[in-house]
C-alpha positions as CSV (number, residue, x, y, z in Angstrom):
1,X,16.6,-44.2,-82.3
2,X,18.6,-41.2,-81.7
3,X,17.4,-37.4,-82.5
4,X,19.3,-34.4,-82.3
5,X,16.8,-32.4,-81.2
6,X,14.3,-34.9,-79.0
7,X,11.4,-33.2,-77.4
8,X,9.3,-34.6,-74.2
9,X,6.6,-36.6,-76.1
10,X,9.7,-38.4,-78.2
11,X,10.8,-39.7,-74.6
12,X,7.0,-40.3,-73.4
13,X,6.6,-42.6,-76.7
14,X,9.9,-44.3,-76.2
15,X,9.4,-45.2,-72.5
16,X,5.8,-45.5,-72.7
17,X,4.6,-42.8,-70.4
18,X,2.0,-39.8,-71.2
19,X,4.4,-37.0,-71.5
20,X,3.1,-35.3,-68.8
21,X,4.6,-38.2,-66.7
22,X,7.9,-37.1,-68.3
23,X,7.8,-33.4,-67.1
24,X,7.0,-34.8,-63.4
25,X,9.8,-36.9,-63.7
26,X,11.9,-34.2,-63.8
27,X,10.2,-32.3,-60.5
28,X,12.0,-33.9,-57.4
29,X,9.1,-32.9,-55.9
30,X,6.2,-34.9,-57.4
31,X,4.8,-38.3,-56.6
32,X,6.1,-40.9,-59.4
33,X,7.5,-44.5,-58.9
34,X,11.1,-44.7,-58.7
35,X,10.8,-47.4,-61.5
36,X,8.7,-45.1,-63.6
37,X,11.1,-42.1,-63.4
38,X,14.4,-44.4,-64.2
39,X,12.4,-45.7,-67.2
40,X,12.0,-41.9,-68.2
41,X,15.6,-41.2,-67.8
42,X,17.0,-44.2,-69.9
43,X,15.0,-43.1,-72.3
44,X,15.9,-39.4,-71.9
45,X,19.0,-40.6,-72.1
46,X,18.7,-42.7,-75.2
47,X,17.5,-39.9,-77.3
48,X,20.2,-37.1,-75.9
49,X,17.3,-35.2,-74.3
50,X,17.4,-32.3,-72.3
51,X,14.9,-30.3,-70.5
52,X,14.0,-27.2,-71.9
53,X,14.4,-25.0,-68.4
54,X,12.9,-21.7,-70.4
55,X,9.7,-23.5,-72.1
56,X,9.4,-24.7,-68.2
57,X,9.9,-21.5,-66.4
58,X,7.4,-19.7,-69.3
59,X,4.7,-22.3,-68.5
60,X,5.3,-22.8,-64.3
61,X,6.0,-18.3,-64.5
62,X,9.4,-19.0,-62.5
63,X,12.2,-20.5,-63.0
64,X,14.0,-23.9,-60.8
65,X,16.3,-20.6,-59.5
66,X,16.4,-19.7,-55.5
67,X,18.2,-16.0,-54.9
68,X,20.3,-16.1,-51.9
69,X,21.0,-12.6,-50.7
70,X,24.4,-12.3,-48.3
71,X,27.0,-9.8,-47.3
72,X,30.1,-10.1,-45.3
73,X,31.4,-13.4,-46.2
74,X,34.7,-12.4,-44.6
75,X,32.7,-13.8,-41.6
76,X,33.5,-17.4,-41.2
77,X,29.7,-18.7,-39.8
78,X,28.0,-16.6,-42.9
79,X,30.7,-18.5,-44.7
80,X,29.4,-21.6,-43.1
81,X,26.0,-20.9,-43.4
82,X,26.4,-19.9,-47.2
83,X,27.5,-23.4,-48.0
84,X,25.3,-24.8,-46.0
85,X,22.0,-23.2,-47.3
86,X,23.4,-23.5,-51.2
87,X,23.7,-27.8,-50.3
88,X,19.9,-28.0,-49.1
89,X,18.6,-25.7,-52.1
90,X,20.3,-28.2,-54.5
91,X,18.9,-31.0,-52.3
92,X,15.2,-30.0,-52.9
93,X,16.7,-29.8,-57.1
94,X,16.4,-26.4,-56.9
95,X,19.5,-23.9,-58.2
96,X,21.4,-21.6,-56.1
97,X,21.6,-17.9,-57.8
98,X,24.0,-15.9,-54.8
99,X,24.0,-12.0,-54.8
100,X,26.7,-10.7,-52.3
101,X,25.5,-7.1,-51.5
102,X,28.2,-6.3,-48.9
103,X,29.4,-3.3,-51.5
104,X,26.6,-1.1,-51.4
105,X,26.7,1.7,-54.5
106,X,26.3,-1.9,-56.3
107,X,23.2,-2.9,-54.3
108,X,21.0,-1.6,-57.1
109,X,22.4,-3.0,-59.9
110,X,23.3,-6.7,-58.2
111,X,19.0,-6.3,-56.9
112,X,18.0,-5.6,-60.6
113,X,20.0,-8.6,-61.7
114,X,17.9,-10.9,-59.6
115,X,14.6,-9.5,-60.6
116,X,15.1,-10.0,-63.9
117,X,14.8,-13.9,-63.5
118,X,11.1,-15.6,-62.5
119,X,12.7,-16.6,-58.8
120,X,11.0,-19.4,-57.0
121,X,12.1,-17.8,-53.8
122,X,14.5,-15.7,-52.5
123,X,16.5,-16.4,-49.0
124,X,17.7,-13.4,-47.2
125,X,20.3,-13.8,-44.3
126,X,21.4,-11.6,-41.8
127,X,23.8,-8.2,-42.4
128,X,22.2,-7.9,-45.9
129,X,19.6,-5.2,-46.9
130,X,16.3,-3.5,-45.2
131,X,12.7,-4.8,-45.0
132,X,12.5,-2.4,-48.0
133,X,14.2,-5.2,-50.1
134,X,11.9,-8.2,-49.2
135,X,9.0,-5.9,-50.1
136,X,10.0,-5.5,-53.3
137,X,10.5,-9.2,-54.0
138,X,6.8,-9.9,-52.1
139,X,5.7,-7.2,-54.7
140,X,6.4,-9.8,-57.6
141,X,4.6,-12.1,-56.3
142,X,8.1,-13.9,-54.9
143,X,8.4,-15.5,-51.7
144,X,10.9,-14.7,-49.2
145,X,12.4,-16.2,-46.3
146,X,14.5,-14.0,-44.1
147,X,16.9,-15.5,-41.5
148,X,18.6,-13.9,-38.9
149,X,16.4,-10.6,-39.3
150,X,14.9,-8.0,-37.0
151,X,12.1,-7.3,-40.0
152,X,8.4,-8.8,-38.8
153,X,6.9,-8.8,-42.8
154,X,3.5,-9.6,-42.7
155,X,4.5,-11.7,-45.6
156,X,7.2,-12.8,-45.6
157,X,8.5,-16.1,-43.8
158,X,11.3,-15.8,-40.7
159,X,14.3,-18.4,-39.6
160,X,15.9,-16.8,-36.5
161,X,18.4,-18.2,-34.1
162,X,17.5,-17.9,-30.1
163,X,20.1,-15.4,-30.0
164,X,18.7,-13.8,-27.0
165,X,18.9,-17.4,-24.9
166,X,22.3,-17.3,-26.6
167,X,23.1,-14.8,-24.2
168,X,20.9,-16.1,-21.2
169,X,23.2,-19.2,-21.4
170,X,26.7,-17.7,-21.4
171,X,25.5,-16.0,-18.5
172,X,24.2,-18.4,-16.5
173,X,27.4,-20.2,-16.9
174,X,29.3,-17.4,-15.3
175,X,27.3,-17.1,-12.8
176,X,27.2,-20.9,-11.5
177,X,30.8,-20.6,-11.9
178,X,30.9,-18.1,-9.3
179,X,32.6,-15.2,-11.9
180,X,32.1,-11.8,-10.4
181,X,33.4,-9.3,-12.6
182,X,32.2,-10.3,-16.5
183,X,31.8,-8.7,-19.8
184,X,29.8,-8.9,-22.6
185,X,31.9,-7.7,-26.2
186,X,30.2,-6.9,-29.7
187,X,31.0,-5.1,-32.6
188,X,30.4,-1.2,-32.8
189,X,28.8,-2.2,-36.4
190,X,25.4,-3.3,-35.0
191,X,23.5,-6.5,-36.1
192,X,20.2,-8.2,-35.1
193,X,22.1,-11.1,-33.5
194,X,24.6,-9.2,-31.8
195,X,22.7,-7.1,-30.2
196,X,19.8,-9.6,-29.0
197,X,22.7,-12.1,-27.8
198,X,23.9,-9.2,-26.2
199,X,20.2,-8.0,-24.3
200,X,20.2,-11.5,-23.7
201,X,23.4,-12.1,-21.9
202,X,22.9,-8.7,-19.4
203,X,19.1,-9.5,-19.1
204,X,20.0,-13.1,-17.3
205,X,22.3,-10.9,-15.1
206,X,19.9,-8.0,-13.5
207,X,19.4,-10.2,-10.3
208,X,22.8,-10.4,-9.6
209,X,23.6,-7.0,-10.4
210,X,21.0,-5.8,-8.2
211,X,22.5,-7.8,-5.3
212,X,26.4,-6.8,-6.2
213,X,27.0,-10.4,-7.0
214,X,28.2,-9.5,-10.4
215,X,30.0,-6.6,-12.0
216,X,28.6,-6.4,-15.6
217,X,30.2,-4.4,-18.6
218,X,29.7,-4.2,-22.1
219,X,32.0,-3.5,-24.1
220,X,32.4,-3.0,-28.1
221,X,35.4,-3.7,-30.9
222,X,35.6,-2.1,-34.1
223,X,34.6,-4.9,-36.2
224,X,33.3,-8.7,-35.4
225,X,36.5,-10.4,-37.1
226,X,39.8,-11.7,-35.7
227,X,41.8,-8.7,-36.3
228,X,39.4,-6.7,-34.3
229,X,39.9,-9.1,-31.2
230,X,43.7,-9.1,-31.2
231,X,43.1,-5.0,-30.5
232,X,40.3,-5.3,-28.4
233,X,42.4,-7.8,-26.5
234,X,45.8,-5.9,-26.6
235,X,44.2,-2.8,-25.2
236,X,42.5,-4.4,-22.7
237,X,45.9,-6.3,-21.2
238,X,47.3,-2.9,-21.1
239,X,44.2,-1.5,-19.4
240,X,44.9,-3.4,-16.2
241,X,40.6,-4.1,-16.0
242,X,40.7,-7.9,-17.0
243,X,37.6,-9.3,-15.9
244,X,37.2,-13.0,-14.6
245,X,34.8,-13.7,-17.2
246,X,33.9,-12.4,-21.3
247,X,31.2,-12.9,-23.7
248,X,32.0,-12.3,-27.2
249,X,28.9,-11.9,-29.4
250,X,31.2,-13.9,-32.2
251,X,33.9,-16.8,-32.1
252,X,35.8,-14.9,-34.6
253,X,36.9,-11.9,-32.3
254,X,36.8,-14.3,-29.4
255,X,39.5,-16.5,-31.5
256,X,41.4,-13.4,-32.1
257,X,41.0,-12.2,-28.3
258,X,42.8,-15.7,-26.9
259,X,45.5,-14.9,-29.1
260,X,46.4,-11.9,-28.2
261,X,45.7,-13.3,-24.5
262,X,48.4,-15.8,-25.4
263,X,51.3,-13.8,-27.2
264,X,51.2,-11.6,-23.8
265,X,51.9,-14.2,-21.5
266,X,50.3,-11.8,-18.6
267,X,47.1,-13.7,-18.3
268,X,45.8,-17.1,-18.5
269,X,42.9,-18.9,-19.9
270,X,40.5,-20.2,-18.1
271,X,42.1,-19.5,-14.7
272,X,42.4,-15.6,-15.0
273,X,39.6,-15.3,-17.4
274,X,37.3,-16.8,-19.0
275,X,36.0,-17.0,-22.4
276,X,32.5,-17.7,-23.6
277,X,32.0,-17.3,-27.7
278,X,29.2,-18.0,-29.9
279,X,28.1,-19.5,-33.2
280,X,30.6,-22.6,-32.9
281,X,32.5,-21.6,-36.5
282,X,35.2,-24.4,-37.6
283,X,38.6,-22.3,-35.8
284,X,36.5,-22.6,-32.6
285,X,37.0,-26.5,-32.3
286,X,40.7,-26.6,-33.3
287,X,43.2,-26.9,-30.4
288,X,44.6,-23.8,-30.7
289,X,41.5,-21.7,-29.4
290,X,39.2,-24.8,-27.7
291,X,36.5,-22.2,-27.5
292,X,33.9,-22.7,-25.6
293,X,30.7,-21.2,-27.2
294,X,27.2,-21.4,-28.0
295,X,26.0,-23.5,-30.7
296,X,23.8,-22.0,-33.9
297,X,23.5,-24.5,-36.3
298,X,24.7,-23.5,-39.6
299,X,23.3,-26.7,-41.2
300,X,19.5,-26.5,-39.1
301,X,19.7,-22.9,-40.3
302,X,20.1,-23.7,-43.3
303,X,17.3,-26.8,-43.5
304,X,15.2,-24.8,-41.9
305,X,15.3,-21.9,-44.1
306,X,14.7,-23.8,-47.3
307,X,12.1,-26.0,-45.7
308,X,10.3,-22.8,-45.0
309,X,10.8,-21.6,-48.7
310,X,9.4,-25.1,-50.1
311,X,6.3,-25.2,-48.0
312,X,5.7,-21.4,-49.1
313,X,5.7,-23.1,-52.9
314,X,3.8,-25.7,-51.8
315,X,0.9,-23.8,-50.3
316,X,1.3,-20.0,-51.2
317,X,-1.6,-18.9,-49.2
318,X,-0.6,-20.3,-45.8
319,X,0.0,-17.8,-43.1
320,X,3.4,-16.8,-42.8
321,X,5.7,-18.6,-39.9
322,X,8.2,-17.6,-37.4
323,X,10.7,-19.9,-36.4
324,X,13.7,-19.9,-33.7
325,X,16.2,-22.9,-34.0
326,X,17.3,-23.2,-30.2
327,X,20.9,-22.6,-28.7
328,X,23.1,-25.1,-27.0
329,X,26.6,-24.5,-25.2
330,X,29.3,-26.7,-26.6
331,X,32.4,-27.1,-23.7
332,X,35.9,-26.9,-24.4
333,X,39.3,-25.4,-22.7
334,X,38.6,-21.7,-22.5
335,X,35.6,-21.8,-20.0
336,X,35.1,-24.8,-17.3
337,X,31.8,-25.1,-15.8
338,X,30.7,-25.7,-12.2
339,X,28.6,-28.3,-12.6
């Protein structure tokens, strides 16, 4: 039997199911037999049925659709972490809806857009909009999970990297390297992460400083890309003030740093200075850079963040949590530790 227009009780008669067994069958989520819901599909199949995802969304009020609010994808980890977090939405058979909101006189319009639709959640990562933003989703009655945030909602659900041990590591590994004279570089256009991975690295240092152990600096680059760590490094080569050991708050102006280190032929890596980057982005483990850096996690991020977001569905009134997905340093070429 074959119908052109085949409803959910059609397929519950055919495969001999209630037909609320059928709607669960579709829900990734629910409890039902493999067996049973392979029965429901072949007969799904059979009659050329499809789930009606508006009926669905009218009955549940929202929709199988996850917003994912990101700017600055020029930066390869939010690149990274992009992919990462749209994989583990369609893993929990939820849909990916992404808003980019890096142009701002379109922030309005692009925010509308996503309110229109009966969200399940929304996922907010780092260099996108104020607190004001989540609010307005929590106003709805949406949940929210912000990653990579300064905001403390009382509602809404946080996903932070350790960014401040970040820091603390990079330093300690100058230090037991017996590097007197470091640096700590980071964007002039201020993020949460920079900065804290920044607090971190010259917190870890105040001993040292206090006993002249350590010369600390920090220093800033117009923007956290590549282009902005060729200048940074260029201008610093003609400075003549090289220290013995950097930070960078990003692999991507650290990557650009080595190559400008590289075309000048004045300095060498690791044995005049050494380099220390952080996020662990793809370019970082190819030969040409060897970075050294501290790990974040683009795919625990990412798990993390939607595992938050499903338990919020799962029990709406739980309190909200705040979670911090630790740090690790990963060892290659540019930095050789004492130990």
């Amino acid at each position: 039997m074959n119908k052109a227009n085949a409803t959910s009780a059609d397929v519950a008669q055919l495969a001999g199911v209630s037909q609320s067994t059928v709607s669960r069958s579709y829900d990734p989520n629910s409890r039902i037999s493999k067996s049973t819901r392979q029965k429901v599909f072949a007969a799904a199949e059979k009659l050329h049925y499809q789930v009606n995802k508006a009926a669905q969304t009218m009955i549940n009020k929202r929709s199988d659709l996850v917003g994912l609010v990101t700017a600055g994808l020029g930066d390869p980890f939010r690149s990274e972490f992009l992919n990462s977090l749209v994989l583990a939405v369609q893993e929990k058979g939820l849909r990916p809806m992404i808003i980019d909101v890096t142009d701002e006189q379109m922030l309005d319009q692009q925010l509308q857009t996503l309110l229109q639709y009966q969200l399940s959640g929304v996922i907010i990562t780092s260099g996108t909009p104020s607190e004001a933003v989540a609010n307005a989703f929590i106003a709805r009655g949406t949940p929210v999970v912000l990653v990579n945030r300064a905001d403390h909602s009382s509602e809404a659900d946080i996903i932070n990297f350790d960014n401040e041990a970040a820091g603390r590591l990079a330093a300690q590994e100058f230090v037991a390297a017996g590097k007197h004279k470091v640096m700590v570089v980071r964007s002039k256009v201020s993020s949460y992460s920079s900065v804290m991975r920044s607090n971190g690295f010259k917190g870890a240092l105040l001993e040292p400083m206090r006993d002249s152990s350590i010369q600390v600096e920090e220093r800033f680059c117009e923007l956290g890309d590549y282009d902005s760590g060729i200048i940074f490094g260029k201008e610093l080569i003609a400075s003549g003030g090289m220290p013995d050991g950097i930070f960078f708050c990003m692999d991507y102006i650290a990557c650009g740093f080595i190559d400008a280190i590289k075309h000048s032929g004045v300095y060498s890596i690791p044995r005049d200075v050494a380099i220390i980057g952080c996020d662990d982005i793809t370019i970082a483990r190819y030969q040409a850079y060897a970075l050294t850096t501290i790990r974040q996690s683009a795919k625990e991020m990412a798990s993390s963040a939607v595992s938050a977001l499903q338990a919020r569905l799962d029990h709406p009134s739980a309190p909200p949590i705040q979670q911090k997905i630790g740090a690790a340093v990963i060892f290659r070429h540019s930095f050789v530790p004492n130990h």
